[in-house]
C-alpha positions as CSV (number, residue, x, y, z in Angstrom):
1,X,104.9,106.2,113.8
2,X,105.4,108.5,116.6
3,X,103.2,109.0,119.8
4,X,101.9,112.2,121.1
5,X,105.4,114.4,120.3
6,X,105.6,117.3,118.8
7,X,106.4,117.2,114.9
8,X,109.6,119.4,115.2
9,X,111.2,117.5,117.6
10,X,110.5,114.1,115.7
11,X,111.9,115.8,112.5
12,X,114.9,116.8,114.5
13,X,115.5,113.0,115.7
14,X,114.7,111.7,112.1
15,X,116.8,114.1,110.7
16,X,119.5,113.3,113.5
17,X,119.7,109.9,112.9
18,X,119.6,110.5,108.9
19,X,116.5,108.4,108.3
20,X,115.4,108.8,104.9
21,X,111.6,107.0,105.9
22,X,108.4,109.2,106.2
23,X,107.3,109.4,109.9
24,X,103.7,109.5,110.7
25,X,102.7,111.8,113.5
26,X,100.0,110.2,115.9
27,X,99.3,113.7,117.5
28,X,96.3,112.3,119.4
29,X,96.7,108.2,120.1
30,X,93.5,107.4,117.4
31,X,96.4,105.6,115.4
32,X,98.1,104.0,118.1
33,X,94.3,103.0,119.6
34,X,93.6,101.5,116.0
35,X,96.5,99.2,115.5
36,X,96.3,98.3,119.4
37,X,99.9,99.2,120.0
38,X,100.6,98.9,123.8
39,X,104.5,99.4,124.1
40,X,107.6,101.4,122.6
41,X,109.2,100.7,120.6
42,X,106.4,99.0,118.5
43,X,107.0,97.4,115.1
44,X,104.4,96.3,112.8
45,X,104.6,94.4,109.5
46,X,102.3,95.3,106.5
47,X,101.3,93.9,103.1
48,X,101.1,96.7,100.6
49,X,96.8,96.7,101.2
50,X,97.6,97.4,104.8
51,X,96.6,94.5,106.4
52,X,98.8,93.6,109.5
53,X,100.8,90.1,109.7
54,X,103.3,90.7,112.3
55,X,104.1,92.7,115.1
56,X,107.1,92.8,117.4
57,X,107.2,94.8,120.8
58,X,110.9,96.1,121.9
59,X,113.8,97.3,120.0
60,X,115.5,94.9,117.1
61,X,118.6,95.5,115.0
62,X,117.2,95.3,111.8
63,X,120.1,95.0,109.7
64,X,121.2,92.0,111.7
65,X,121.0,88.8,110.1
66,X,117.9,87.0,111.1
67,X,116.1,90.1,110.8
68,X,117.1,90.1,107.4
69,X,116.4,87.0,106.5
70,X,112.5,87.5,107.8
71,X,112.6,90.4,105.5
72,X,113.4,89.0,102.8
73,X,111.4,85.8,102.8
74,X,108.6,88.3,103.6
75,X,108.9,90.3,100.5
76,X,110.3,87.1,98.3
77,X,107.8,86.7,95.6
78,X,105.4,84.0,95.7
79,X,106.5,80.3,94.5
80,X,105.5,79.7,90.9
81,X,102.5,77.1,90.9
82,X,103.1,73.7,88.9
83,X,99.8,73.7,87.4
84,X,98.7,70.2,89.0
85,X,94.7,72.1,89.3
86,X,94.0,71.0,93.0
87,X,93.1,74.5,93.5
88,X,95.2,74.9,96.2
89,X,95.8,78.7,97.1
90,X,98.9,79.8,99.5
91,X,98.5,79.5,103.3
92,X,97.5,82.7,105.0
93,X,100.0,84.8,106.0
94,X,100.8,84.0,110.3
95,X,98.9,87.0,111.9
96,X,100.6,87.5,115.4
97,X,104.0,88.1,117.1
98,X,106.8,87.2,115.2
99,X,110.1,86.0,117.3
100,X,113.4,86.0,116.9
C-alpha cells in the first residue's frame, strides 16, 4: 500500500525495483486510517478473508531466514485432527505485533 503519492511515481518505483505485486494507492489516508497504520514502512499480515493477525512496523528482509520461516508456518496448512471428539477447535490466530 502506498500513502498519499502519486500513482506514476509508485509505478516507476515498483517497476524500478521489478516487483511483480499489485500496489494499492491510498490517495487520501481512508486506508491507512482503517488499518490504523502509524509508521513507514508498515507491514501487515492477512488471512485470505482479510482479517488482520500481524503487523510489524520498520523495514524487514523478508527473504531472510526467520522471516521465512514465520511465512511459512503461517501459510502451513492446518494439522490433521485425530478424531478423539473433544471438540476442540484450533487456537486463534495471535492478533498483534509479531517480532523477530
Amino acid at each position: 500500500m502506498n500513502f498519499k503519492q502519486p500513482g506514476r511515481e509508485v509505478a516507476n518505483y515498483r517497476d524500478a525495483l521489478w516487483l511483480s505485486l499489485p500496489v494499492l494507492l491510498d490517495q487520501d489516508g481512508s486506508v491507512t486510517a482503517a488499518y490504523k497504520a502509524w509508521g513507514h514502512p508498515m507491514t501487515f499480515l492477512l488471512v485470505r478473508q482479510g482479517e488482520v493477525v500481524g503487523q510489524l512496523v520498520g523495514a524487514r528482509e523478508w527473504t531472510a531466514e526467520p522471516a521465512r520461516r514465520l511465512l511459512e508456518a503461517l501459510l502451513a496448512p492446518a494439522p490433521e485432527r485425530s478424531g478423539s471428539g473433544d471438540g476442540a477447535k484450533d487456537p486463534p490466530l495471535h492478533k498483534g505485533a509479531i517480532h523477530d
